[in-house]
N, C-alpha and C positions, 0 to 999 in steps of 0.2 A: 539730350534728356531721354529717358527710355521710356519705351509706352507704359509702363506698371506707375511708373514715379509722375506719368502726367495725367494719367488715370486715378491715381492718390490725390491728387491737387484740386482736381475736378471733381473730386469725393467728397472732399475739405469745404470746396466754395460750393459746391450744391448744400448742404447743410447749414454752412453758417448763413446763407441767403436767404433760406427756406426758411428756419426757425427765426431768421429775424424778422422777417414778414409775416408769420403766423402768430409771435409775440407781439409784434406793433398790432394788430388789427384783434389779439385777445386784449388787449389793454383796450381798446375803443369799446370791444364788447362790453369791459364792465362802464367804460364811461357813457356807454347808450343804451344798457338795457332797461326792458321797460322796468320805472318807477313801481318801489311797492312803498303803497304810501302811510302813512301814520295813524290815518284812518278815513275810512267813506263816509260822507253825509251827507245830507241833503241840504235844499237853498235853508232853509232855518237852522241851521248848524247840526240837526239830531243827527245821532251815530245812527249811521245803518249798518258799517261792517269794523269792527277795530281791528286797526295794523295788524297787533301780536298776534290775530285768530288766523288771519292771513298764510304768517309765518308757521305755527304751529297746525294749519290745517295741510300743509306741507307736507310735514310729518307725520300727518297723520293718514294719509293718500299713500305715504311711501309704506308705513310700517304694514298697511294691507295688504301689501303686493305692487303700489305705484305705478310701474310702466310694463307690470306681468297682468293687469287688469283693463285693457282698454289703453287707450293714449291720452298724452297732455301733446296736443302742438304734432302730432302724425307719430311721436316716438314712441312704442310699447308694442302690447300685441295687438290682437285682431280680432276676437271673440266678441269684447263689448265695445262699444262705441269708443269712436274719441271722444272725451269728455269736454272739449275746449269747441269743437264741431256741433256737439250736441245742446249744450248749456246756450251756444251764439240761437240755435236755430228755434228754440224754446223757449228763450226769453224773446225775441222778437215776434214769433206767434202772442207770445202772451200780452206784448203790447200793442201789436196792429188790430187784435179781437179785443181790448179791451177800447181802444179808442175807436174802430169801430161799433160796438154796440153802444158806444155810447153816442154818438153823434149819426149812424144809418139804421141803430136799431136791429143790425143784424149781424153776424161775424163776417172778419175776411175775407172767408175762401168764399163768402156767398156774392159780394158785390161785382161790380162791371171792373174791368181790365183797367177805367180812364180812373174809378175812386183806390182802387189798389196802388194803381203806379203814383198816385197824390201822397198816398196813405205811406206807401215803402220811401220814397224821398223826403217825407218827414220823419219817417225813422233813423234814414241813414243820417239825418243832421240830428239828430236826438244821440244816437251811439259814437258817430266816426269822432265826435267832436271831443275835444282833449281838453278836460278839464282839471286836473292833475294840476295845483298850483306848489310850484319847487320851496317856499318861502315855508309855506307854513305844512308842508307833505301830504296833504289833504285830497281826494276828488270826489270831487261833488257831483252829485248825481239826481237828476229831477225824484218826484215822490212815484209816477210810475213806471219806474227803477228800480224804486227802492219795493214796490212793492212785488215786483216781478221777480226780485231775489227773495221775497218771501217765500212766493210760491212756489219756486224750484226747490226750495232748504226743503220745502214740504215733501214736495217729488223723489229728490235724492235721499231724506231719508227714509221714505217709504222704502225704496229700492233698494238699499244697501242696510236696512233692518228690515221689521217685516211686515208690511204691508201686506192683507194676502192677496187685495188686487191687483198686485203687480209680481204673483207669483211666478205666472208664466213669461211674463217677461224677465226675470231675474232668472230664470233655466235658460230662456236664447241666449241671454249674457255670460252665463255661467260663473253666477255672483251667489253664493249658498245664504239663505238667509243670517242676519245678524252679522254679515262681516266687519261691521261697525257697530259695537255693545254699546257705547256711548252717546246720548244725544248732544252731549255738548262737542263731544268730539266730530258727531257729524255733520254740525252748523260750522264747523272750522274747515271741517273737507271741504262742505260745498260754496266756502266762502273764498276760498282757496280755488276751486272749478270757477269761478265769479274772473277772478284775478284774471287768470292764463286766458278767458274768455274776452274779459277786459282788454289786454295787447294784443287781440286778433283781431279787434274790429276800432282802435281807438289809434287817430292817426300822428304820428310823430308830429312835435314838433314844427313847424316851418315846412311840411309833408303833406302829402295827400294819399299817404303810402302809410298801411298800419304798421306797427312794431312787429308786426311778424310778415310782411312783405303783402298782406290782404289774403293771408291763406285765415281760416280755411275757404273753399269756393263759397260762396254764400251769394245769392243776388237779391237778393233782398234786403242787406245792408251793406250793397255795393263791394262787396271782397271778388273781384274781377283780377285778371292777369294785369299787371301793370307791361306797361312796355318795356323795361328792364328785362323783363321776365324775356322776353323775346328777341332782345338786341344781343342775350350774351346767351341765348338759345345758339344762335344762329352762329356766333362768333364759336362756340364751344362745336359744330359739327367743322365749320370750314377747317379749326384749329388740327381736331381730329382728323380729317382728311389728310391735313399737309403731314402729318403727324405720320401717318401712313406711307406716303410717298417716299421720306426721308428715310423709314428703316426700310422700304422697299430697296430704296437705291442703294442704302450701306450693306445691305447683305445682298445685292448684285455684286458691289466690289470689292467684298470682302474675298480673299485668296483662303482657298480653302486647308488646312494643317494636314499634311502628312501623317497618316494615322500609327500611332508606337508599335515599334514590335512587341506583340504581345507573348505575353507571359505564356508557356507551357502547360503551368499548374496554378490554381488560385493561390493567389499572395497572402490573400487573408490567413489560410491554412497553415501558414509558417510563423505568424507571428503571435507573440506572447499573451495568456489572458491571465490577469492579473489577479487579486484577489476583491481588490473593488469591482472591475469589470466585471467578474463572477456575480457579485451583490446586486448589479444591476437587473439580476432577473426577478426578484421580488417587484420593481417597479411594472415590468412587463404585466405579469399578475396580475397585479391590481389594477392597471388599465386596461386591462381584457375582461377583470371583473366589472369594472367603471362600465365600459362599454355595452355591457348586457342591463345594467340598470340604467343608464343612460337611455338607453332604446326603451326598457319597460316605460319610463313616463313620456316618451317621446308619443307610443301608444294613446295611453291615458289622458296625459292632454290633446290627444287628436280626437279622440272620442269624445270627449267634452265640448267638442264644434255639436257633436247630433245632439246628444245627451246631455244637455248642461247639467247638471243636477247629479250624475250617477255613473254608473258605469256598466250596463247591461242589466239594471234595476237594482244593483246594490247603488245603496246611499253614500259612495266615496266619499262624497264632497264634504260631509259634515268633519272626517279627519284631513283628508287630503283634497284642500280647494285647487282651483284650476289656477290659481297664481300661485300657487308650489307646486303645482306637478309642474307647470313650463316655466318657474326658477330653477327646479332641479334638471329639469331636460336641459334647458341653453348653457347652465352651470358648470354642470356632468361634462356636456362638449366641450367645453373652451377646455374644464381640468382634463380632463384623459388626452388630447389632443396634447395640448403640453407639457401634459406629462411625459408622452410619450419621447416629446423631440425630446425635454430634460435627459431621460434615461439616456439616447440616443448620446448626444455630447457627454454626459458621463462614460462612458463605454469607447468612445473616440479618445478621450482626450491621452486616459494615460497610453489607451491603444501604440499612438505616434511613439513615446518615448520606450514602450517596453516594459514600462516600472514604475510603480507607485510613492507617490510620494509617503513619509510617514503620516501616519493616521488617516491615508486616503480611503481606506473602506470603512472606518468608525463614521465620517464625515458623510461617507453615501448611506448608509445606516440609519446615522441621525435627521439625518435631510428629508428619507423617507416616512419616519417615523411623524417626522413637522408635517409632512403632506397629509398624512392618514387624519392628523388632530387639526387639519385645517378646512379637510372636507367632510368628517363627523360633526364637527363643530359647528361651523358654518350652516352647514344643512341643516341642524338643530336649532340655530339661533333663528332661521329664517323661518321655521315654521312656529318659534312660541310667537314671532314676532306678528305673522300673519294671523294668527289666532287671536290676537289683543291682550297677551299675556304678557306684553312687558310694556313699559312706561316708555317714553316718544326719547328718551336722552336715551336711555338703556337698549331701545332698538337700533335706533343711530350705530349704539359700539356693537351690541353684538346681536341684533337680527335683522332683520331688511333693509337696507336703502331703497328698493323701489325703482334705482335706475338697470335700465335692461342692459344686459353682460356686467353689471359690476353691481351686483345686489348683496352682495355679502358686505354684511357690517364694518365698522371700520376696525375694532382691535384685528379682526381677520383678516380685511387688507395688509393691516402693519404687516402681522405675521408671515402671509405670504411674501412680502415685500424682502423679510429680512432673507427667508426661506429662498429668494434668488439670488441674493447677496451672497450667500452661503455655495449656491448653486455655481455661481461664477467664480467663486472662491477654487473651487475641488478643480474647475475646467481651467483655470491660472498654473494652479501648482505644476500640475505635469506634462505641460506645454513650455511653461518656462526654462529648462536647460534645452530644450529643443533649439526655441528661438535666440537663445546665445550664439551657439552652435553657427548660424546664419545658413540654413541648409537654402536649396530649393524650392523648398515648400514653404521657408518663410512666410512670405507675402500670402502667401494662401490661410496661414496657421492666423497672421495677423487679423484677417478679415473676418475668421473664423471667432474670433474672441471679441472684435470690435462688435460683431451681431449678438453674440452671449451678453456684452456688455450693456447695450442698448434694449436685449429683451428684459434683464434687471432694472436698468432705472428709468425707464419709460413707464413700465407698471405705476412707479410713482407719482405720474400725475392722476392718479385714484386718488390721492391723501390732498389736492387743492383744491378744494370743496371743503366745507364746515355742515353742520345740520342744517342751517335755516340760511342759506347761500342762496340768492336768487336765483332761479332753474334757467335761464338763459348763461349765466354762468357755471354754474355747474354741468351743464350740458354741452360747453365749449370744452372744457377739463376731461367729462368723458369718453367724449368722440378722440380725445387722446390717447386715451386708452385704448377704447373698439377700434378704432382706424391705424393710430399709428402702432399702438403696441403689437394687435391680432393681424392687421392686415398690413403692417408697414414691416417694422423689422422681425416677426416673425419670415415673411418671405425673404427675407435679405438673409434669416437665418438656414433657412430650407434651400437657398440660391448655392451657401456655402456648404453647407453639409453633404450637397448632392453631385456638387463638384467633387468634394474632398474624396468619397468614397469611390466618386469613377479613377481619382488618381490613383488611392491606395490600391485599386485591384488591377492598374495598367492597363485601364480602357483610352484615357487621358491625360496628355503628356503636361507637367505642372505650370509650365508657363502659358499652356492654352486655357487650362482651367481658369488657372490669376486673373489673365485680362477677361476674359469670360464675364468671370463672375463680378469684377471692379464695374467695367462698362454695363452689366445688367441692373446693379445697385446705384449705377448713376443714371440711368435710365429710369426705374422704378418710381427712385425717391424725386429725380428731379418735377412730375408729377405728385406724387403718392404723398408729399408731406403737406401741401398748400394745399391736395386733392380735398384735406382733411375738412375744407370747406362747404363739401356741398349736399356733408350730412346737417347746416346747420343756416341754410337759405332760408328756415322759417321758424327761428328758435329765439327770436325779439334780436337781430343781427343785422347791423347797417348795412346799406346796399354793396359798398365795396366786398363785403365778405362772399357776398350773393356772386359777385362777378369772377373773382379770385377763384372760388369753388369750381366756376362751371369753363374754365379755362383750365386748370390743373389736374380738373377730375375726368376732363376730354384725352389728357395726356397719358393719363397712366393706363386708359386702355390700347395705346396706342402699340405697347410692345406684346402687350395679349394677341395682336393680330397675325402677327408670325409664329406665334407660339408652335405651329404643329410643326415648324421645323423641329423645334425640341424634340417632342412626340415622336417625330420621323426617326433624329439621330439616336434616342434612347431606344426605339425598338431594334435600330441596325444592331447596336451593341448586346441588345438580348443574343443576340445571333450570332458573335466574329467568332465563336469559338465555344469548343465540346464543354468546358469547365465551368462557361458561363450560363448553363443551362441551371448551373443550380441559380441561379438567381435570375431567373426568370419572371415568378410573380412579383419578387420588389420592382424589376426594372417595369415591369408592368403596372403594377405601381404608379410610378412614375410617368409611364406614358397618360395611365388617366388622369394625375393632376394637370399633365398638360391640358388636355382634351376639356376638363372641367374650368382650368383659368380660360381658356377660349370662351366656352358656353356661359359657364355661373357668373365668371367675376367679369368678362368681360362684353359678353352679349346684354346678361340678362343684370348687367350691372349697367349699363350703359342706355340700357331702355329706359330705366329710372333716374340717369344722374343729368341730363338736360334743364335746366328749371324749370321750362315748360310745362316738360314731362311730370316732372315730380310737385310739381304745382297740383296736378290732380292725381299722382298715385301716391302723396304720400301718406302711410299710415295704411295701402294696402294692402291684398295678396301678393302683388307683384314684388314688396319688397322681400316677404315670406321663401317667394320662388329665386330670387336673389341669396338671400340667404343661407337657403338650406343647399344651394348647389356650389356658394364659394363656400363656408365654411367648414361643412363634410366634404363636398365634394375634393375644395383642392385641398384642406388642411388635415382633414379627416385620412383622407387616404394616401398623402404624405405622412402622415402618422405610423400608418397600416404598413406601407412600405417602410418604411425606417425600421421600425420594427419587427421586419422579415429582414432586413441586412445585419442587424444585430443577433435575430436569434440563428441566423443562419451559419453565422462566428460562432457561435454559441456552442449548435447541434452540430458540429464537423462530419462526423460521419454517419450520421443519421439521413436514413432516406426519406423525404417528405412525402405526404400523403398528395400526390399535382391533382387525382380528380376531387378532393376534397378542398385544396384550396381554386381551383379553376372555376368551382362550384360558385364557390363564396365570391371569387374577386366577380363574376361576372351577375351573380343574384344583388351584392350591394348596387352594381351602376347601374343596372337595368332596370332596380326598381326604384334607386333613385329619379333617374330620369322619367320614370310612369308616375312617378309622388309628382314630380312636376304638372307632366305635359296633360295628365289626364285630369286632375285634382286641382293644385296651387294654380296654377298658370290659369285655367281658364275663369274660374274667380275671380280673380285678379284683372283681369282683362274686362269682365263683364261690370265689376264694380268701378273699374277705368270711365269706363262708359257711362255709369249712372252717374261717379261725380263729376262728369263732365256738362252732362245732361241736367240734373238736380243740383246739387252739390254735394260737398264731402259728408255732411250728415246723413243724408238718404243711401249714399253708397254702403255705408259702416250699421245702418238702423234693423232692427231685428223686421219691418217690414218689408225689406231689399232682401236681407242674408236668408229671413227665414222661409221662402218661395221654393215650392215643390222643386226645380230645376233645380236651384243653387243644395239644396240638401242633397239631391241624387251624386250633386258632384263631389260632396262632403264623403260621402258614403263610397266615388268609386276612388277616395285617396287608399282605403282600405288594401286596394289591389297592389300599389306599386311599395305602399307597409310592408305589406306580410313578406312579399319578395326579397325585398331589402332588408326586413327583419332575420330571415330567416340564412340571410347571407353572413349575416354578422355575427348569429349565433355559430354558427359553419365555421368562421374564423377566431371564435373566441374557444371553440371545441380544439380544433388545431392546435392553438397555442398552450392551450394544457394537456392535449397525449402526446407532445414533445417529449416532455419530461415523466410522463408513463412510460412513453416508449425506449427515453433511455433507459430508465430504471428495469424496465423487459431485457432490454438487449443485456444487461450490467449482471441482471438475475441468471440468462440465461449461459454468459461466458464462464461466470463461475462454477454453474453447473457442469459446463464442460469441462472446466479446470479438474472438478472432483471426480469426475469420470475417470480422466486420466492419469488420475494420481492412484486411483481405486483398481485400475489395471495393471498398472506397474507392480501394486502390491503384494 
């Protein structure tokens, strides 16, 4: 049997293994998340919270913005509190000073360590205690309880209408007055903030372990690290280690390929471009436009950390709140990023055959026309939604969901959805007589489409969610998405494409590529699909989920640690030869997504993904600095590159501007990495600390965040901004005097042409 065919097999059963264990254990998630019950009351039966408000205050947290305003459970942004952290730590102040004053006469924080520590172990058997009765749906909750949700409904709606006591603190939040016009609607929000706060501190069943594993830290109603926490800490670093050693030793005995005799003259230059491939450059366009407004609110809600309320004394926030500038920032990213690869595989596919299929450019045309009406659209539905101009159904389909990277309503998921369908349609057609054919490249072409395939119907676990879906379940379904669709087979897609193009230009002979790229996507995924666990250690998920995650999620850093071999061998290739200088900055490119899956995805992904670890950073900066350096870092400028090998087919004999793009590729990573190291990072480390020290509410609270140090450091993210800003406008400038500068060179032959002809005469 030959190594591609048992490399195929091994592709097969890491998949079918993978998703049948991440299907059995989403089927438990819905048989154990926590209970939402029919309704709350007290020992004499009176309602204090009914079910439906529960449900509908849901929706009514999403339509504002949901997880672009603060966090439920550590998932959302980072500006205002987590609201399940905050709501735990405020209603049990409100009940230790009330049974304090009433039995010493004085509050809490004034009595002796021995009447506190009396006082805190009667709270925790007051809240851990699970009274949830499954019979008749009910939990019952003592009367000062009930009166403690009184008095937060009062709190949060001061806060989130307007109060003007609580102006200044509605600026550290960066919450504009009235973002909830409704009181009824705001008793359903914070009935809602009640619930998720309820599963933090309320312990399972036959448990002594909450519905959400005792996150958030809390010690005063006992939410401590369980030992779980630390048995599969421990298992999840050794696992890593071994994990290490193994590809250490298989690329010690790996024999190294004889490198192809290389091509003369670029291969690209001789081969046919199409009339759809030609079409593919509107795409480029618009993600080079995307790009620069992408970055403007990237700004805007950066400055919204000092500024809550405004933007250098304009009043922004009354049209543009900080939960739509950073829905359109994370938005923007994911769209231009896949856009890009989209175009990229449009431009490849009929590349291979020479020729277009019929109606292949009508179809990329139309394709793009669906993208322009999906990210107008979208954008628009998000912000009547965030404003309270639409009804809780009507936002659902077409303005906010509220969940962070998949905020856009659901008729605009469908659309997107069909809009890849279509996508993988156009990259079929002209791939298909190829693969007849049964060339060399098969196998490579195959893997090529099986990843196209999978970046279309993986999107589709966005659409297993309904409006009023318990958020432990819908938040199983999303990290489907974020993880497997952004971070799974998007790379399995960028693994093939990056192959594909070292072959087409004879850097890479096709059978090294094939098994290459088979053994890297069973390497990845054999990690990377259960990985999908250990965003969701504290999302109401039985303990096996918690164990699964931090064993899977130790693996998939494990092929990041060789990575700079990649790094090494793409920058040899910048170099075998005089013709491969025009592709230089792609393959550079490519060197820094190596360099970033090392640092972003696998250093500073890895400092978080422990459960220990993430037991107290979750919901911080550190995920912030995680983020912004895998998903710019390594998708962003596989983007960037992809789209210098395309336009570079493109512009054949056009000379590029190298100090204009040298500028650019080295202004983004450099101020990338300064946005980090000077800015996120140390935030994030210092609010490590506090809720380690405190708990997770102190770390997150406008008392923590708003301290002279932590602002200076707010203010020096400004520096590693403007650099990396300033890089990206550099390369969106590039990418439109391309086509000035053909259009010069095109102007100026003709001119010649008339000269000549005007001589003759």
């Amino acid at each position: 049997m030959s190594k591609e065919k048992k490399l195929w097999i091994t592709f097969g059963l890491v998949m079918l293994v993978s998703f049948t264990v991440l299907g059995y254990y989403g089927f438990e998630i819905y048989q154990k998340a926590p209970p939402r019950p029919t309704n709350i009351v007290t020992p004499d039966g009176e309602i204090v919270v009914k079910g439906q408000d529960i449900l509908d205050g849901q929706n009514v947290w999403q339509s504002m913005g949901g997880q672009e305003v603060g966090s439920i459970w550590g998932h959302g942004a980072y500006t205002a509190p987590d609201w399940t952290a905050d709501w735990l730590h405020r209603e049990s102040l409100y009940i230790l000073n009330k049974w304090s004053e009433a039995e010493n006469g004085e509050r809490y924080e004034d009595l002796s360590s021995e009447k506190q520590a009396a006082l805190e172990r009667r709270l925790q058997e007051e809240l851990r205690n699970n009274t949830y009765d499954e019979a008749s749906g009910t939990i019952t909750i003592s009367e000062i309880r009930a009166e403690a949700i009184e008095n937060l409904n009062e709190y949060y709606k001061g806060l989130f209408m307007e109060n003007p006591e609580l102006d200044e603190l509605r600026n550290f939040y960066a919450i504009p007055k009235n973002s909830i016009k409704d009181e009824d609607r705001m008793r359903q929000m914070s009935n809602f903030f009640f619930w998720a706060s309820w599963a933090t501190v309320t312990e399972r069943p036959g448990s002594d372990v909450t519905y959400t594993h005792n996150w958030p830290p809390e010690d005063l109603v006992g939410n401590k690290p369980t030992g779980d926490l630390l048995i599969w800490t421990g298992f999840s670093i050794i696992l890593l280690l071994f994990g290490i050693g193994v590809m250490v030793f298989y690329h010690a005995k790996m024999k190294e390929e004889e490198t192809p005799e290389l091509p003369v003259e670029d291969p690209l230059m001789r081969q046919t471009i199409t009339p759809s491939m030609l079409a593919v450059k509107k795409y480029l366009w618009i993600v080079s436009a995307l790009i620069l407004v992408q970055v403007s609110f990237g700004v805007i809600t950066a400055h919204y950390g000092v500024e809550g309320d405004g933007f250098y004394g304009l009043d922004l926030a009354k049209i543009l709140p900080y939960s739509i500038s950073r829905t359109w920032h994370v938005q923007l990213g994911i769209l231009w990023i896949a856009t890009a690869w989209l175009a990229t595989g449009l431009y490849i596919a009929p590349a291979v055959s020479g020729r277009d299929p019929k109606f292949q450019k009508l179809g990329v045309n139309f394709l793009f026309i669906c993208l322009l009406i999906i990210v107008a659209g979208s954008m628009a539905g998000q912000w009547m939604g965030v404003m309270q101009k639409l009804g809780l159904a009507e936002n659902f389909w077409f303005g906010h969901q509220g969940y962070e990277y998949v905020d856009l309503g659901r008729f605009w998921q469908i659309f997107l959805l069909v809009g890849l369908f279509l996508w993988l349609a156009l990259m079929v057609r002209p791939l298909l007589p190829v693969l007849r054919k049964k060339t060399s490249e098969r196998n490579l072409l195959l893997m090529f489409l099986v990843s196209s395939a999978a970046i279309a119907l993986f999107y589709a676990a966005g659409l297993m969610w309904g409006r009023q879906t318990n958020l432990a379940i819908a938040e199983y379904w999303r990290w489907w998405v974020v993880h497997l669709w952004v971070e799974g087979f998007f790379e399995v897609f960028a693994t093939v494409v990056g192959a594909f193009l070292f072959v087409r230009l004879g850097l890479l002979r096709t059978k090294t590529a094939t098994l290459n790229v088979l053994l890297a996507t069973v390497i990845f995924l054999s990690g990377g699909i259960l990985g999908t666990f250990h965003h969701l250690y504290f999302s109401g998920t039985p303990t096996a989920v918690m164990a699964l995650g931090a064993t899977f999620s130790a693996l998939e850093v494990v092929p990041l640690v060789l990575i700079g071999i990649e790094a090494y061998e793409n920058y040899k290739l910048s170099k075998v030869t005089k013709w491969i200088q025009d592709y230089k900055w792609p393959i550079y490119c490519l060197v820094a997504v190596a360099f970033w899956n090392f640092l972003g995805a696998g250093i500073f992904g890895f400092i978080i993904n422990p459960p220990i670890a993430l037991y107290y950073m979750q919901g911080l900066n550190t995920t912030a600095v995680h983020a912004h350096t895998a998903l710019f870092g390594v998708y962003g400028m596989l983007g960037i590159g992809l789209m210098m090998f395309v336009l570079r087919s493109m512009y054949r004999k056009q000379v590029w501007n190298e100090k204009l793009l040298k500028f650019s590729f080295w202004s983004i990573n450099i101020g990338l990495i300064l946005m980090v190291l000077l800015s996120v990072l140390p935030i994030g480390l210092l609010q490590t600390v506090a809720s380690v020290n405190e708990g997770m509410w102190y770390a997150r609270s406008a008392e923590f965040m708003q301290q002279p140090g932590m602002d200076t450091l707010r203010w020096l993210r400004a520096v590693g901004d403007t650099i990396f800003a300033i890089g990206l406008v550099s390369f969106v400038w590039f990418v439109f005097s391309l086509n000035s500068k053909k259009k010069l060179a095109q102007e100026t032959r003709v001119k010649k042409e008339e000269k000549v002809l005007e001589e003759v005469e």
